[in-house]
N, C-alpha and C positions, 0 to 999 in steps of 0.2 A: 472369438473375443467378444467378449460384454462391451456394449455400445455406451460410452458414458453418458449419464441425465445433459441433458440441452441446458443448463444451469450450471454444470458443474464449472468448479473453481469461481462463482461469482462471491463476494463477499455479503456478510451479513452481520450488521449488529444485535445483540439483545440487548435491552436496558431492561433491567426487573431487580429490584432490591430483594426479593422473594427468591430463594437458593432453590429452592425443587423448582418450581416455574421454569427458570433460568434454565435449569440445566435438561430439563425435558426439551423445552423448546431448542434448545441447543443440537441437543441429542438427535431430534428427528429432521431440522435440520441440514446436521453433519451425513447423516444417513441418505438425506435425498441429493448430497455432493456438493454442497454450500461450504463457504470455508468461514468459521462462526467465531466471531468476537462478542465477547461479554464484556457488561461496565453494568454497576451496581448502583450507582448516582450519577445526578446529571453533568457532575461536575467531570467524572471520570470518563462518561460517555461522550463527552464535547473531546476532551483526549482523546480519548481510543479515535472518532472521526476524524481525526485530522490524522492521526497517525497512522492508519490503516485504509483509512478513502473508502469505505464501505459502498457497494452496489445498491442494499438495502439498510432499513431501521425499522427492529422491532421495539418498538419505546410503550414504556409502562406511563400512565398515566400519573400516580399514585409515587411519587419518590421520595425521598428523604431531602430537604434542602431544597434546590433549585427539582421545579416537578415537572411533567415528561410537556405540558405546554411551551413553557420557557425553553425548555430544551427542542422543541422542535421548530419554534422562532429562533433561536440561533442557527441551528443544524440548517433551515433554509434560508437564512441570510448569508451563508456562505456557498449556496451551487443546490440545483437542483435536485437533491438527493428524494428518493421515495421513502415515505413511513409509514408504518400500519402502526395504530394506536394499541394496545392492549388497554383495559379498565375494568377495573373492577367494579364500577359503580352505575348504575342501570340508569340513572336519568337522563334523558335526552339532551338537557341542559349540557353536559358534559360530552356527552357523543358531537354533539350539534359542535362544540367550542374550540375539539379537535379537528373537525373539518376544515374549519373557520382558518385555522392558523398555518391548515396548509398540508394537514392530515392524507393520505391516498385513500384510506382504509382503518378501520377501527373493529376490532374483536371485542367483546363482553366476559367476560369470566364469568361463570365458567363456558370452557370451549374444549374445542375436540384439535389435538396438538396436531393431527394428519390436515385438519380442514385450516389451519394454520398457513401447515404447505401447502395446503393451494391457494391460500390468500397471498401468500408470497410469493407465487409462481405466477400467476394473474396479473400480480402490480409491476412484475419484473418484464414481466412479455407484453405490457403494456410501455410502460417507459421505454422498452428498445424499441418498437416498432410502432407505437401509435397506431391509429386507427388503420382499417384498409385505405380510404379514401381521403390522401394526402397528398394524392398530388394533381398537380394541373397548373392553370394560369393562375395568378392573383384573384381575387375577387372583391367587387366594392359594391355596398351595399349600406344606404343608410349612413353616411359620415365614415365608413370603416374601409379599410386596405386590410385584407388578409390576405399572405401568400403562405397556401400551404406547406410548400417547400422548404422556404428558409423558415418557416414557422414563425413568423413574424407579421403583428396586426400595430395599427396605427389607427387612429383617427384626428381629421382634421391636421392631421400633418406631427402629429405627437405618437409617441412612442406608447404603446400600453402594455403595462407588465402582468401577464397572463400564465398561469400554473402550466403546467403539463395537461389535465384534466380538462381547466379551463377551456384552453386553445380548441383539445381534441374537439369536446361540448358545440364551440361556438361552428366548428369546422361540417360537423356532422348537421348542425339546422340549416346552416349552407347549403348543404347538397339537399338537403330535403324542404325546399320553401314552400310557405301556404300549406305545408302538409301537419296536420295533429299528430305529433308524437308523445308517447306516454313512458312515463317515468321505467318502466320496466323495461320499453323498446331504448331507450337512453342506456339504462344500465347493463344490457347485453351486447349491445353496439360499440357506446364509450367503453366501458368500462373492462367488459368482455367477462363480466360476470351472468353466472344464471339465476342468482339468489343474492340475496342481500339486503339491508336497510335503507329502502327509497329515498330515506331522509338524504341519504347519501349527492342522489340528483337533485332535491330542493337546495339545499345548502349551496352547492355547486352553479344550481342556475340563479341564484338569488345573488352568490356573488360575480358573477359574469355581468349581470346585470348593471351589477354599482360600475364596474367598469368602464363596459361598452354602450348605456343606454345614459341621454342627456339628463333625464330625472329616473331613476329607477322605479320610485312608487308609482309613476302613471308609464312605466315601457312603451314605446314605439314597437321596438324590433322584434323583442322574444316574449312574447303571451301565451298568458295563463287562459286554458280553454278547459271552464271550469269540471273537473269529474273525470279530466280525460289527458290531459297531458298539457302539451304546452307547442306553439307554432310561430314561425318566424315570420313576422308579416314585413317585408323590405319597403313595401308601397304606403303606409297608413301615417298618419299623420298625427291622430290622438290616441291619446293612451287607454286603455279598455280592460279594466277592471284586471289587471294583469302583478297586483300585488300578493304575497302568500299566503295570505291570515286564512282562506277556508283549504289550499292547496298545503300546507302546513303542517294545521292543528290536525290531533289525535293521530300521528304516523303511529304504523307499525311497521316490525321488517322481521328479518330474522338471524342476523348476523349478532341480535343479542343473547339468542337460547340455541345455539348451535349444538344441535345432539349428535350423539358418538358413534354415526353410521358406520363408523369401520370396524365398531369393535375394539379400539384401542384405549378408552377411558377420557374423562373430561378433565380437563383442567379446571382447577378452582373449585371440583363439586366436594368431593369427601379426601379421605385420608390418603394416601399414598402407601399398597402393598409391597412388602417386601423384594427385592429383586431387579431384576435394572430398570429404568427411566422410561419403561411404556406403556403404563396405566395411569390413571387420575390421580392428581394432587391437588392439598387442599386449599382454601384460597388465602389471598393477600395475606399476609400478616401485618402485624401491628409491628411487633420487635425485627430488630435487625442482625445479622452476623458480621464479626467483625473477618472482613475477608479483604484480598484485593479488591482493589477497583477495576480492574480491567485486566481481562487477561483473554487469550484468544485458545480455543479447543478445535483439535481435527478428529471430528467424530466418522463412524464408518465404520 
């Protein structure tokens, strides 16, 4: 008897007004035992989540009407749902804007639809289990009550609303004090990725920061140790050079030029050959099809 995928029956949105896109990503997907809802605007993808309770969101950037940011500011103003951003458009500016709102993850177009699934596979086995090192006593530190347990931080006696990321982020400098850790050791640890756009951890600790630190731009707690990562200092008192202007500028990564290590073709790069939904399609379009808004596929 075939052992079913450790995913199987979890739910998944797409949002992509782009009909090939949609339906590859669906396709492979359904394939890997996902049960896959599509919605074509943002208006139809707020429907489809409330109607369906998705596991995951894969949200386009790029919509018609209300666009895949506004949609992922509602979508987490109702429950902590996971999103990976899809976009077509290369500036950081916009990668950076999808994090910001609450993003897990952001793919680039073009992209390879199998490394898709392991973007989705990644953020899924992340949100059920968080980090390894989640449990123990409370800890305080610096104005802060973190109990890894209830997953639940406070300072000064107030409640602080902190992402999934967020928490794991703050949980893991915890365990590691006074020690320089670097954006890469963060994003295999947190995130439990082996690749990906760094920027991913700046954005992240930059906003931990506004958070849990009295003034951000001079931090106490979690500093910039320039060239090399970044370290929790619980004992220090002034701020030290711990803002992100050199930690920042000029990122690269590579979760924007994702190439087709399996053989299966890229999303977004050229035409789409004849035949079913497992080679490259071509990118965004401008026009639209008039189709449903929402309709759910059991691929397989």
């Amino acid at each position: 008897m075939q052992t079913p995928p450790p995913d199987a029956g979890l739910r998944v949105l797409v949002v992509d007004d782009d009909l090939t896109v949609a339906e590859v990503v669906a396709g492979y997907l359904g394939r890997a035992g996902y049960e896959v809802t599509r919605a074509d605007d943002g208006a139809a993808a707020l429907e489809c989540a409330a109607r369906h309770r998705p596991d995951l969101v894969v949200l386009d950037l790029m919509l018609p009407g209300m666009d895949g940011l506004e949609v992922c500011r509602r979508l987490r103003a109702e429950g902590p749902v996971p999103v990976i951003m899809l976009t077509a458009r290369g500036d950081e500016d916009d990668r950076i804007l999808g994090l910001e709102v609450g993003a897990d993850d952001y793919v680039t177009k073009p992209f390879s639809p199998r490394e898709l699934v392991l973007r989705v596979e990644s953020v899924l086995r992340r949100s059920r289990t968080g980090p390894a090192a989640v449990s123990g006593a409370p800890m305080l530190v610096g104005g802060l009550r973190v109990d890894p347990v209830a997953r639940h931080v406070s300072k000064g006696g107030d409640d602080l609303a902190l992402t999934m990321r967020e928490f794991d982020l703050l949980v893991f400098l915890l365990r590691n004090p006074g020690r320089v850790v670097g954006r890469e050791e963060l994003m295999r640890e947190v995130w439990g990725w082996q690749f990906g756009d760094l920027s991913t951890v700046t954005v992240h600790i930059r906003r931990l920061r506004g958070k849990v630190e009295d003034d951000p731009a001079r931090p106490r707690l979690i500093r910039t140790v320039w060239g090399m990562g970044y370290r929790l200092d619980a004992g220090c008192d002034e701020g030290a050079g711990g803002g992100e202007g050199g930690e920042g500028a000029g990122l690269t990564g590579y979760a924007g030029d994702v190439s087709d290590v399996s053989g299966s073709g890229v999303l977004g790069r050229r035409p789409m050959p004849p035949g079913p939904p497992d080679g490259p399609v071509p990118p965004a379009r401008t026009d639209r099809l008039d189709r449903p808004g929402c309709s759910a596929t059991a691929e397989g």
